[in-house]
C-alpha positions as CSV (number, residue, x, y, z in Angstrom):
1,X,0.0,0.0,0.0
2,X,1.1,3.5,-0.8
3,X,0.7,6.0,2.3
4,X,-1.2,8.9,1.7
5,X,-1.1,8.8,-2.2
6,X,-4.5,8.4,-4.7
7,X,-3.8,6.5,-7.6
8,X,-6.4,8.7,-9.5
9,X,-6.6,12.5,-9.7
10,X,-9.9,13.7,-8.5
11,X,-12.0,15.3,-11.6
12,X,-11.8,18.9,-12.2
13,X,-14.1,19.2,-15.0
14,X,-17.3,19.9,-12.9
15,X,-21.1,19.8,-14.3
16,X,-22.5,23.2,-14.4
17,X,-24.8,24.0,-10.7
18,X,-28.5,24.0,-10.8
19,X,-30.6,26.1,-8.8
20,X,-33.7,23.5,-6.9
21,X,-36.8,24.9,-6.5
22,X,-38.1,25.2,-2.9
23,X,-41.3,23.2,-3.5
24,X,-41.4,19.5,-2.9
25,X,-42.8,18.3,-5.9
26,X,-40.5,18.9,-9.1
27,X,-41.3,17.7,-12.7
28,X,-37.5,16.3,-14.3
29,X,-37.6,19.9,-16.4
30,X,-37.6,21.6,-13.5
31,X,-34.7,20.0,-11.8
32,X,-32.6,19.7,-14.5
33,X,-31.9,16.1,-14.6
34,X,-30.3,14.8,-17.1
35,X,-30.4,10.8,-16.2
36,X,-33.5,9.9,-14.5
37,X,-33.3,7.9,-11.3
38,X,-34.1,4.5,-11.7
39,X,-36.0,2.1,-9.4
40,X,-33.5,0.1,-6.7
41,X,-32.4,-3.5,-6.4
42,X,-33.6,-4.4,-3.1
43,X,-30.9,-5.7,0.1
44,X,-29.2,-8.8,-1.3
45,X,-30.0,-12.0,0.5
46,X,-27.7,-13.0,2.9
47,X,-27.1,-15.8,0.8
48,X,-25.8,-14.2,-1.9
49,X,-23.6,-12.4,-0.3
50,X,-21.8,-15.2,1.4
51,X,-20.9,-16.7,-2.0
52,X,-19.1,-13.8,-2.7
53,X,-17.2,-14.0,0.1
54,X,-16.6,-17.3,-0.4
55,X,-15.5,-17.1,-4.1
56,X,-13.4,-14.5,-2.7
57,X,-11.8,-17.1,-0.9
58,X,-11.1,-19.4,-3.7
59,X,-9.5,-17.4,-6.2
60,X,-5.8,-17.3,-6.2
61,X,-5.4,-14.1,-7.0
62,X,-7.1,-12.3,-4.1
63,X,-6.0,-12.0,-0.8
64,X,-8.3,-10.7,1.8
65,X,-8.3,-11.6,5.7
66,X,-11.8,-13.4,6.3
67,X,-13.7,-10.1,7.9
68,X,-12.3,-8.3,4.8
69,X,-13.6,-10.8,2.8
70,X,-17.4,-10.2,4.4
71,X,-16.7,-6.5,4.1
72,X,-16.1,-6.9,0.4
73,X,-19.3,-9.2,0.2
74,X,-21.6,-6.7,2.6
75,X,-21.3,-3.7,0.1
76,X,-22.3,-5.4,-3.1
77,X,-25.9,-4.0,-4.6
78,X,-25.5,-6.6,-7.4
79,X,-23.8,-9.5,-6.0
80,X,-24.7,-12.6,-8.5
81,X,-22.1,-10.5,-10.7
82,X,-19.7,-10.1,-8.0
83,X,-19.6,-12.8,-7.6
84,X,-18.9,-14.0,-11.1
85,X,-16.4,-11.9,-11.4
86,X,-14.2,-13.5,-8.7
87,X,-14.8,-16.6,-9.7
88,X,-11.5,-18.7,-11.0
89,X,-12.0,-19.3,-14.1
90,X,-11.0,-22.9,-15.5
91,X,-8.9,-21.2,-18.1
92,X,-6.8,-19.3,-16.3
93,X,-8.4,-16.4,-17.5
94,X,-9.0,-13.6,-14.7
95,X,-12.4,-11.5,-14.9
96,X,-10.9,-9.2,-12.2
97,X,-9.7,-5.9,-13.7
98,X,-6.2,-4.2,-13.1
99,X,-4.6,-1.3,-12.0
100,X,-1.5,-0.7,-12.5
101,X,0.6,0.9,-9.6
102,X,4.5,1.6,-8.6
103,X,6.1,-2.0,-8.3
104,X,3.1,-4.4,-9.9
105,X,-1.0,-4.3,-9.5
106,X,-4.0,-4.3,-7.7
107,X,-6.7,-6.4,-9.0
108,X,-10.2,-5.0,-8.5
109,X,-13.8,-5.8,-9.0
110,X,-15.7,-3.4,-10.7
111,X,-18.9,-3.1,-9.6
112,X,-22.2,-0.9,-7.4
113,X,-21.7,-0.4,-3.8
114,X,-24.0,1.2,-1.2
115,X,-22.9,4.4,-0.7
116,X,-23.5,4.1,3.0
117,X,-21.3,1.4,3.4
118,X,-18.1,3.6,2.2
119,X,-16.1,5.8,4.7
120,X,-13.4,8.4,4.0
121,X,-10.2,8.3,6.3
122,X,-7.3,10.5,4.6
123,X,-8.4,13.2,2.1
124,X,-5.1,14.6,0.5
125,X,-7.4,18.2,-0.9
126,X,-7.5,18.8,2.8
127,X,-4.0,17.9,4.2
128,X,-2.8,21.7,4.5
129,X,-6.0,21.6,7.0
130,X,-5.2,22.0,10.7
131,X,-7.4,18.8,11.7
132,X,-8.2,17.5,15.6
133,X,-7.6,14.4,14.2
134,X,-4.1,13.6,12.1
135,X,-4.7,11.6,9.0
136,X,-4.2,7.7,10.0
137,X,-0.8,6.2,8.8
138,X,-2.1,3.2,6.4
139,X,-0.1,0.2,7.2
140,X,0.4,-3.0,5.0
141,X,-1.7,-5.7,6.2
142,X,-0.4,-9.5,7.0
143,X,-2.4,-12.5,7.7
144,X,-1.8,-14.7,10.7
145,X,1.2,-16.6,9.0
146,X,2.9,-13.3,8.2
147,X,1.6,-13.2,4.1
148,X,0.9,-9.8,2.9
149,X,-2.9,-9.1,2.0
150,X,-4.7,-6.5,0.0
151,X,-5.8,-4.6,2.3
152,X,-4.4,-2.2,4.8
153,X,-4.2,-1.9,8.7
154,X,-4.5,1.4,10.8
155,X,-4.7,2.5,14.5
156,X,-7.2,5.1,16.4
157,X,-7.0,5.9,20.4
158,X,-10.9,4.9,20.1
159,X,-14.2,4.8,17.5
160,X,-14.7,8.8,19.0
161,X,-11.2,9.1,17.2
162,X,-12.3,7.7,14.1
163,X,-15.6,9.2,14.1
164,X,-14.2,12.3,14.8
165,X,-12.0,12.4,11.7
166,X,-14.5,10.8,9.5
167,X,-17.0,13.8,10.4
168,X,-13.7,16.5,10.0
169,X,-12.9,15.0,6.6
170,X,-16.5,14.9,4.6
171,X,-17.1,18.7,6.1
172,X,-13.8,19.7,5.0
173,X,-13.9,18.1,1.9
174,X,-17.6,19.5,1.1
175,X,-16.4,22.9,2.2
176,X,-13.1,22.8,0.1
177,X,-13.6,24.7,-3.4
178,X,-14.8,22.3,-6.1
179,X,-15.0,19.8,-3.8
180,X,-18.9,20.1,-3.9
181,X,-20.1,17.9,-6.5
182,X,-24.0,17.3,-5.2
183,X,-25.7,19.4,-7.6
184,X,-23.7,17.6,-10.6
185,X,-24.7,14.0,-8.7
186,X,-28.7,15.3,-8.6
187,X,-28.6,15.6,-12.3
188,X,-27.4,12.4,-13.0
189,X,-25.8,10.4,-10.5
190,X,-22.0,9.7,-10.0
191,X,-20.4,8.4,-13.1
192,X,-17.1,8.1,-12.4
193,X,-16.2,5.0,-10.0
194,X,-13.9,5.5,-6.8
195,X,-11.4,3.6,-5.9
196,X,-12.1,1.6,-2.6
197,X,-9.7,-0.8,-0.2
198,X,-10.6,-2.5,2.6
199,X,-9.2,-1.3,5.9
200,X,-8.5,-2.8,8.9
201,X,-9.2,-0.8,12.2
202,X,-7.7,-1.4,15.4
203,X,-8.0,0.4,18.6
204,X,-5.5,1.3,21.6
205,X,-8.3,1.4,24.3
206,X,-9.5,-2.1,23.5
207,X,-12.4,-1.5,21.4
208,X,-13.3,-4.4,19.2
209,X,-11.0,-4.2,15.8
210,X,-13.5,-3.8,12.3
211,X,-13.0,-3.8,8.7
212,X,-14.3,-0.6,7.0
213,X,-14.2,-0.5,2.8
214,X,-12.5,2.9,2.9
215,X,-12.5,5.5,-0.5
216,X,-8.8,6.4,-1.5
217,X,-9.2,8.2,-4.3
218,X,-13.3,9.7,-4.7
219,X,-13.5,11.1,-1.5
220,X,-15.0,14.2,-2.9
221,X,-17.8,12.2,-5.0
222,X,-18.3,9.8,-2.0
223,X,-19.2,12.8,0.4
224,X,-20.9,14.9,-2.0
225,X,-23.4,12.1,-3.1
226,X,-23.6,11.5,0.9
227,X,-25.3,15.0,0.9
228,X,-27.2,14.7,-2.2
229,X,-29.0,11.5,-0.6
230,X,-29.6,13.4,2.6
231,X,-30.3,16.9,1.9
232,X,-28.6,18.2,4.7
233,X,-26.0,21.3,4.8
234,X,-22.4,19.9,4.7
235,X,-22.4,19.4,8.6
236,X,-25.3,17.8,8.8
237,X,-23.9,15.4,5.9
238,X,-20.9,15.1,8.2
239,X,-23.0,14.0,11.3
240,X,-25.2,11.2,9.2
241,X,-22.6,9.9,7.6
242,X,-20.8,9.4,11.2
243,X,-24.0,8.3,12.3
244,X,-23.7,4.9,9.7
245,X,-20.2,4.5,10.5
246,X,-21.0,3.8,14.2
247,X,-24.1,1.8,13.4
248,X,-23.0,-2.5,13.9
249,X,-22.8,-4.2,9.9
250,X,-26.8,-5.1,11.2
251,X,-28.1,-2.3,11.8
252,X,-26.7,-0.4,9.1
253,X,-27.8,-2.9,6.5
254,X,-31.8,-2.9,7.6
255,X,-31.4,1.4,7.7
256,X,-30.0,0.5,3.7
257,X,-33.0,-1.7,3.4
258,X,-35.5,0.4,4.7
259,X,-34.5,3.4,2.6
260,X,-34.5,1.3,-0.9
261,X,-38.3,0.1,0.2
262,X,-39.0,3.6,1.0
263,X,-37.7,4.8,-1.9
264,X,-39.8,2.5,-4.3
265,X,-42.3,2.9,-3.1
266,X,-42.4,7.2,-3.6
267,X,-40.7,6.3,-6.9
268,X,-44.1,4.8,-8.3
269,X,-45.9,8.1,-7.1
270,X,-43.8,10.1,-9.1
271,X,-40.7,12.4,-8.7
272,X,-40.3,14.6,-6.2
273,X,-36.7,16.3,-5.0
274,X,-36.4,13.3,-2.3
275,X,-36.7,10.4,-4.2
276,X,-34.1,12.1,-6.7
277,X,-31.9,12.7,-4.1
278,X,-31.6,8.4,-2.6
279,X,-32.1,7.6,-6.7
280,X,-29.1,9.4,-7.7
281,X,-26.9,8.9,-4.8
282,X,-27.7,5.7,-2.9
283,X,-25.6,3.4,-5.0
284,X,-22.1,4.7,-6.5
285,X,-19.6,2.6,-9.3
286,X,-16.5,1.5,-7.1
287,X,-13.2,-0.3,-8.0
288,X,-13.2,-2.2,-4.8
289,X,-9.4,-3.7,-4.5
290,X,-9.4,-7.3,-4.0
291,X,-5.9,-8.4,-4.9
292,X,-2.5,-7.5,-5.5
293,X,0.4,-8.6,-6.5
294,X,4.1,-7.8,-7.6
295,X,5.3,-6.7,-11.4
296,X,3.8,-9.9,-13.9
297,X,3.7,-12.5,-11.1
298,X,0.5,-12.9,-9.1
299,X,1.9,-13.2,-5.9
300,X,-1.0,-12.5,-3.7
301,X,-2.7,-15.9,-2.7
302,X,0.1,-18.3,-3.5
């Protein structure tokens, strides 16, 4: 892993603002949208989601810790093709797709994740900030026999800690200059996918350790949808999106659940500025890193 470094720029070439109407019912002329918000998949089954995890498992070319593995699994809106697409194939032939970075390659599913599933730790538009909260060093990760995995490892005095920096970094972000991408994301949703890696989270005052599929590189589209979906002003944004990262994996998935039947059922009333909102900004396109290994050789898993 690369401390403190995005392998992809952040976009510059913003979408003209839109000014919303006050009322709650909008027509799509009068909010400008220029890709209608579709109906969405409801909460995969458990079910599905373990085989996921489980392919995940068997392919030789990924290397996640077990709870990483169930991370990687718990985000999926469409996991039949996750799951496909970390499936070994017989051939040899990988379906994963690559990225190239200094000294070999990640491989990565691409694929739809619930944008409440994704946290921001380190946000490198906001590291001439004076934060409570330093950025987190991200550590490699090793498995229990000492073999390095795709993911990363990092330490907090305590969740407040976390929480705290979480919050600090989606306000900042949001208040940053052309950081604010939400009225772009009302018109038509977030395009371009961010880059995720799963992060393991330990604390020094004995709070149990978690796994939390962390944005590197899309912070700024991860918090702006975040306050597309909710409304709120970029404080409020910072608080709810705090408020789902210290929710258990349980609780956080039936408050996805019950938004997306919510949602479906308004949608078949008719638009209104709310059911744009969670249409265009609860699920995002992510490049979630499941492997890696070193120049030509895939290292990871052997």
């Amino acid at each position: 892993m690369t401390e403190h470094m995005p392998l992809f720029s952040e976009p510059q070439n913003l979408q003209p603002r839109i000014e919303l109407p006050v009322q709650a019912e909008h027509d799509l002329e009068a909010l400008s949208i220029t890709r209608r918000p579709l109906p969405l998949p409801e909460m995969p089954a458990t079910a599905a989601l373990r085989k996921v995890a489980m392919r995940l498992e068997k392919n030789p070319r990924t290397n996640l810790g077990e709870d990483a593995r169930r991370a990687a699994a718990a985000l999926q809106v469409e996991p039949e093709r996750a799951a496909l697409l970390v499936t070994a194939q017989p051939n040899g032939v990988s379906l994963l797709s690559e990225v190239a970075v200094p000294g070999g390659a990640l491989d990565v599913i691409e694929c739809r994740a619930w944008t409440r599933m994704l946290f921001p730790l380190y946000q490198p538009r906001i590291a001439a900030l004076s934060l409570s909260v330093p950025a987190p060093r991200l550590l490699d990760d090793h498995d229990e026999d000492g073999h390095p995995l795709a993911q990363a490892h990092c330490v907090f005095s305590s969740p407040k800690e976390l929480a705290e920096l979480v919050r600090e970094t989606v306000v900042s972000t949001l208040n940053t200059p052309k950081s604010d991408y939400s009225d772009s994301i009302m018109q038509r949703g977030v395009s371009e996918p961010l880059l995720v890696i799963l992060v393991r989270v330990t604390f020094t005052d004995g709070s149990p350790s978690r796994v939390l599929p962390v944005v590197v590189d899309g912070i700024s589209r991860l918090s702006s949808a975040s306050k597309t979906r909710t409304g709120r002003t970029n404080e409020g944004t910072g608080d709810a999106v705090v408020e789902d990262l210290l929710r258990d994996p349980n609780s956080l998935r039936r408050a996805v659940r019950d938004e997306v039947v919510t949602y479906n059922t308004a949608y078949q009333r008719g638009l209104t500025d709310q059911v744009v909102r969670v249409g265009q900004a609860t699920t995002v396109p992510v490049r979630l890193v499941v492997g890696a290994h070193n120049g030509n050789t895939p290292e990871a898993g052997q």
